[in-house]
C-alpha positions as CSV (number, residue, x, y, z in Angstrom):
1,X,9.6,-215.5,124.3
2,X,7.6,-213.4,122.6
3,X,7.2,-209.8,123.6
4,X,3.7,-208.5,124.4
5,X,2.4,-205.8,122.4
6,X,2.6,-202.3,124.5
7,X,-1.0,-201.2,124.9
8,X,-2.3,-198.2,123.3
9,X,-1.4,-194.5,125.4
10,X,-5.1,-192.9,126.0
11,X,-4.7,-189.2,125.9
12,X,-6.7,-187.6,128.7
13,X,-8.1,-184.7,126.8
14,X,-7.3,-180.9,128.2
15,X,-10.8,-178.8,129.1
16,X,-11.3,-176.6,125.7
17,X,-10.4,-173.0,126.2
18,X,-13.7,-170.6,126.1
19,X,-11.5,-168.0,125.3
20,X,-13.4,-166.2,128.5
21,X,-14.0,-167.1,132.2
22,X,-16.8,-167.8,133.5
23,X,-18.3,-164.8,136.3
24,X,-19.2,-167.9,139.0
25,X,-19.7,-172.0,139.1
26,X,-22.8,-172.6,139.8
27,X,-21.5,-176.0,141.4
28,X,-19.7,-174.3,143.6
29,X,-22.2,-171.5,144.2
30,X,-25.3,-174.5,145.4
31,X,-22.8,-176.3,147.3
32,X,-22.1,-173.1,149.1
33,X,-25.9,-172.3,149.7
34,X,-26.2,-175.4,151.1
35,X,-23.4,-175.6,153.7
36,X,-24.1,-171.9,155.1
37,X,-27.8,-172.7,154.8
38,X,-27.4,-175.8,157.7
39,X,-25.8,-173.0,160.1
40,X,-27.7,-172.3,162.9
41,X,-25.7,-169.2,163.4
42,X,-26.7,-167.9,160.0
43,X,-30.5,-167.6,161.0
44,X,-30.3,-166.3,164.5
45,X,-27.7,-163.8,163.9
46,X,-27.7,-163.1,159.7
47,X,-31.3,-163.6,159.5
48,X,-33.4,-163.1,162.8
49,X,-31.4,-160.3,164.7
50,X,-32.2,-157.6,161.6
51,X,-35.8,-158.5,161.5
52,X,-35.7,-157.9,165.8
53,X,-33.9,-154.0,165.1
54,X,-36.8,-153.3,162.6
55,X,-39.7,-154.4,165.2
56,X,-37.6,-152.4,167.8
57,X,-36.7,-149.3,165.8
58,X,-39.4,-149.1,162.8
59,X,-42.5,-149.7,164.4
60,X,-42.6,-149.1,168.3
61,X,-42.0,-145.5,167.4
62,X,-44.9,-143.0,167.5
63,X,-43.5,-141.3,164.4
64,X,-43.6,-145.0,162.4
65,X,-47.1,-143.5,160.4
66,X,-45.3,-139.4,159.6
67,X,-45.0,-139.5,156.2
68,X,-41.7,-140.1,154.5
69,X,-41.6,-139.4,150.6
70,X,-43.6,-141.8,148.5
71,X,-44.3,-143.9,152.2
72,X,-43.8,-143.4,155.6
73,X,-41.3,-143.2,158.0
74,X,-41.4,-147.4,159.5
75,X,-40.4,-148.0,155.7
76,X,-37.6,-145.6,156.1
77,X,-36.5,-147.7,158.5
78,X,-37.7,-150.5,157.1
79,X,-35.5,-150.3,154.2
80,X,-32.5,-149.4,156.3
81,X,-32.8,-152.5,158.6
82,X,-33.2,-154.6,155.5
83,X,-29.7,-153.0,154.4
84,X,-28.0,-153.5,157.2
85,X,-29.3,-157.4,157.2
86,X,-27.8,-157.8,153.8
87,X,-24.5,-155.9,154.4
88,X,-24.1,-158.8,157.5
89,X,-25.1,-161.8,155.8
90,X,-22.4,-160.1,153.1
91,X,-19.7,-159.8,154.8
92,X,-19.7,-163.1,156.8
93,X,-19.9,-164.5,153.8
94,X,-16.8,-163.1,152.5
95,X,-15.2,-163.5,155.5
96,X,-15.3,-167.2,156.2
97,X,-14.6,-167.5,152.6
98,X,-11.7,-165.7,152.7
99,X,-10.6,-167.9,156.0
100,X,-11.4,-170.8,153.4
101,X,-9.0,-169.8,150.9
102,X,-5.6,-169.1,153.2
103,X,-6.4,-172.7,154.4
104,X,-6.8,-176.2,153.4
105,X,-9.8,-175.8,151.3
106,X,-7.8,-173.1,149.2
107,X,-4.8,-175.6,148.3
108,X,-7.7,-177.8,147.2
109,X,-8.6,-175.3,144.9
110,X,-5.3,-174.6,143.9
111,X,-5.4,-177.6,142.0
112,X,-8.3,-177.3,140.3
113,X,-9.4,-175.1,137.0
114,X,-11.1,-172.7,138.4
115,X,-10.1,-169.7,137.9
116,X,-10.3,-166.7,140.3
117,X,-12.5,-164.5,139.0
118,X,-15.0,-167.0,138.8
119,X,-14.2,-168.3,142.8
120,X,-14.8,-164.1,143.7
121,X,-17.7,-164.2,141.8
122,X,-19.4,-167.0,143.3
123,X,-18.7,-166.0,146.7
124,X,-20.3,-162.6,145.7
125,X,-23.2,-164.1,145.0
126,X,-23.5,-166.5,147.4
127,X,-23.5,-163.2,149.6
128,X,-26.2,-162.0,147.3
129,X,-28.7,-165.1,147.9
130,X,-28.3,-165.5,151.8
131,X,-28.4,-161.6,152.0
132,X,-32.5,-162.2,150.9
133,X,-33.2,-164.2,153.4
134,X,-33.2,-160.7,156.2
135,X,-34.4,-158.9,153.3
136,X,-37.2,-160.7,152.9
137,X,-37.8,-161.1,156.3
138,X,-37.9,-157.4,157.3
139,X,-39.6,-156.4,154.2
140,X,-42.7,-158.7,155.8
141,X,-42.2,-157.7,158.8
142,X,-43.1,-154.3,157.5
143,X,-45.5,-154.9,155.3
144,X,-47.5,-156.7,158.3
145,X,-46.4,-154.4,160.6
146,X,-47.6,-150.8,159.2
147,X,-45.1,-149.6,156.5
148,X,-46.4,-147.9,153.9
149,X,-45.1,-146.9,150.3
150,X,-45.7,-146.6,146.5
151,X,-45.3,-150.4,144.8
152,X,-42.6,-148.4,143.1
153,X,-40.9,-147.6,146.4
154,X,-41.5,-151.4,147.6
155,X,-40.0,-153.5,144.2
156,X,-37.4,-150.6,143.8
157,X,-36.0,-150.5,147.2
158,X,-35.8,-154.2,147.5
159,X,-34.0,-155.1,144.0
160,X,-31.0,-152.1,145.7
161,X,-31.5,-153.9,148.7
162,X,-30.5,-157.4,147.2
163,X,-28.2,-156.5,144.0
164,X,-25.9,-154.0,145.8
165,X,-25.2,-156.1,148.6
166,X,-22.6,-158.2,146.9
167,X,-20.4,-155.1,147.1
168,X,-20.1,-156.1,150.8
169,X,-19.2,-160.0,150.3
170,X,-16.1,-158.3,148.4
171,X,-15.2,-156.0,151.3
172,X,-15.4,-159.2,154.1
173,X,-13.5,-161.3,151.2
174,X,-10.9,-158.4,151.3
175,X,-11.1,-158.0,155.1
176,X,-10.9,-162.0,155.2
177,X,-7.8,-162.3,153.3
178,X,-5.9,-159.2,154.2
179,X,-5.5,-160.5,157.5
180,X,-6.6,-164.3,157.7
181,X,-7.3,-164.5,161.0
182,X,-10.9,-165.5,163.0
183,X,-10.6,-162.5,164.7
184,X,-10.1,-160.2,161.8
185,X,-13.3,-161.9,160.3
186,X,-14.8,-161.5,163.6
187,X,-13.9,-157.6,163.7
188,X,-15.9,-157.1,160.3
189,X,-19.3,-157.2,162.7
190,X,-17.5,-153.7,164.4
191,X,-17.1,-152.7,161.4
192,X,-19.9,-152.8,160.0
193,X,-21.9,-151.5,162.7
194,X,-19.7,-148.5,162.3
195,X,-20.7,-148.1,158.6
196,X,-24.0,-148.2,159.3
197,X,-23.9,-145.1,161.0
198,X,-22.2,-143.7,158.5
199,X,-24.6,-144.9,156.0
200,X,-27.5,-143.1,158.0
201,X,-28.6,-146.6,159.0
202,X,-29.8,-145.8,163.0
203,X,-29.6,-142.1,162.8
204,X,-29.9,-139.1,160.0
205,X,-26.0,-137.3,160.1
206,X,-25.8,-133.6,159.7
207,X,-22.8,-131.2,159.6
208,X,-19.6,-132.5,159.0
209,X,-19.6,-136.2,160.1
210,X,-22.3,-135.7,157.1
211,X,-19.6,-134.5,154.9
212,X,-17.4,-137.3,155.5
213,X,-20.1,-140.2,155.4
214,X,-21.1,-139.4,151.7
215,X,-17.8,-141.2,150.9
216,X,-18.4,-144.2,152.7
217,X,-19.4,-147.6,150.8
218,X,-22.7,-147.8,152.9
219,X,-23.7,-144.4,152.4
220,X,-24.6,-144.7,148.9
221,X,-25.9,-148.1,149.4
222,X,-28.3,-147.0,152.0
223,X,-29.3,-144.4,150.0
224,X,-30.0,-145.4,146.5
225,X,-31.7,-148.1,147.8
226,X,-33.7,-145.6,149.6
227,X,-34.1,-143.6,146.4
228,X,-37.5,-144.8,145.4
229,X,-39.3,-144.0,148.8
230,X,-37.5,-140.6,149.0
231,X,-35.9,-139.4,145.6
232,X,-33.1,-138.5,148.0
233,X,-34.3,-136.8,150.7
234,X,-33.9,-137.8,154.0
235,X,-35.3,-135.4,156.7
236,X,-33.5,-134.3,160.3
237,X,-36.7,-134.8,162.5
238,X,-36.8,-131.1,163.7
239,X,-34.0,-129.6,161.4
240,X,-33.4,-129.2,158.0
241,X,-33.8,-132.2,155.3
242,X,-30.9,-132.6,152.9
243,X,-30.3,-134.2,149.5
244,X,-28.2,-136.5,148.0
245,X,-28.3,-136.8,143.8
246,X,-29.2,-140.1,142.0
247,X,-25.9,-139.8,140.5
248,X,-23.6,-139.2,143.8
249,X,-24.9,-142.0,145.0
250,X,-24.1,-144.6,142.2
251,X,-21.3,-143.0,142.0
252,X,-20.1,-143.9,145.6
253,X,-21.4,-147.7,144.8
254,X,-19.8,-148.5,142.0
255,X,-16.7,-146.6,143.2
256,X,-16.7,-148.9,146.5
257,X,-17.4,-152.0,144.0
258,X,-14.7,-152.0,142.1
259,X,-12.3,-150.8,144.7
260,X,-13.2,-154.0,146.7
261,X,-13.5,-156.4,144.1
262,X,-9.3,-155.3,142.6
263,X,-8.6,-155.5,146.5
264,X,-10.5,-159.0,147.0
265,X,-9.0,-160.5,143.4
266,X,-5.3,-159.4,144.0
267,X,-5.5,-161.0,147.7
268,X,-6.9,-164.0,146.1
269,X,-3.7,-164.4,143.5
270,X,-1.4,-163.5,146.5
271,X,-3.2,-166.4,148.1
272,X,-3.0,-168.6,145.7
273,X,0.9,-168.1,145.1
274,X,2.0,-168.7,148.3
275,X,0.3,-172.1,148.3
């Protein structure tokens, strides 16, 4: 009998190191747009609810037309309910990524390539994207609705708006992973209620709680995105305005940035160990 001739091994060939990784997939990242995007939760709550606080707070006021800066006060506001849309569309995102990861979906990407650097930064701007959607929403809201600035003050406050609130997907992603639970993830709306009066969101601080609230992560956000309207000032009604320096406040950003993202990208390789 003659022996058949063994056929020929095919080498499956190993992805070609870069030699870097890549910041996000952009696979990933329009899957993920598209998934959060068919939530119905996502509009009324991430999307709808901060574009209801602005009509509420920013223009049933009868102070909405005093002059504020380079605008008036409803963009104040304006620009402070478009924050604290962002900052929630952020940090859910992070959140229920986070839950993602500790379960099955993260084995799944356990076995894949992709490195974790690259998942962090897709989920960051994932975050980024939906966090336009109240953004834009508030921003014409108030340009229907009576709020008045520079073109300067509109572009300027709205690229701070949208850039800086990837900071917050890495604090929910932290939040998310640190605890892996629904109800942690669930907690992060508490929380971030509470930064927002710390960041000056509903009400202008003074005094010590002042003091304190200069180191929080939404305190600079708030106000360098702010910046352009008011160059830093930011009045107490009846009392005293106070300042807060260009470079304080990107200082307390990219402070908070970095301290997140280390936080989010070691809980991500503890994740990925244990699985």
């Amino acid at each position: 009998m003659t022996a058949l001739p063994a056929p020929a091994a095919t080498a499956v060939p190993a992805p070609a190191p870069t030699g870097r990784v890549a910041p996000l997939s952009p696979t990933l990242l329009r899957l993920e747009l598209l998934r959060l995007l068919r939530d119905p939760v996502t509009w009324i709550f991430s999307v709808g609810l901060p574009g209801f606080l602005y009509v509420m707070l920013g223009t049933s006021t009868e102070y909405a037309d005093v002059s504020a800066g380079h605008g008036n006060l409803a963009m104040f506001v304006m620009i402070a309910m478009a924050a604290y849309g962002a900052v929630t569309a952020t940090v859910g995102v992070g959140g229920r990524a986070a839950l993602e990861r500790t379960q099955g979906w993260g084995r799944q990407l356990g076995l894949t390539p992709l490195a974790d650097l690259t998942w962090v930064g897709t989920k960051a701007a994932t975050g980024v994207v939906l966090a336009s959607l109240p953004a834009l929403l508030v921003y014409g809201l108030g340009l229907a609705l009576g709020a008045e600035g520079t073109v300067g003050a509109w572009l300027g406050s709205l690229a701070v708006v949208l850039v800086g609130a990837s900071l917050f997907s890495l604090l929910g992603l932290a939040i998310g992973l640190g605890f892996g639970t629904d109800q942690a993830v669930a907690a992060t709306g508490g929380v971030v209620v509470v930064l927002g009066f710390l960041g000056n969101v509903f009400y202008p601080l003074s005094g010590v709680l002042l003091d304190i609230a200069r180191f929080s992560p939404m305190y600079g956000y708030v106000g360098l995105a702010r910046y352009p309207l008011t160059d830093g000032w930011t009045s107490m009604g009846a009392g005293p305005a106070f300042h807060d320096s260009l470079g304080l406040l990107i200082a307390n950003v990219s402070v908070w940035t970095v301290l997140f993202g280390l936080v989010a990208l070691l809980l991500v390789r503890r994740a990925r160990s244990r699985q």
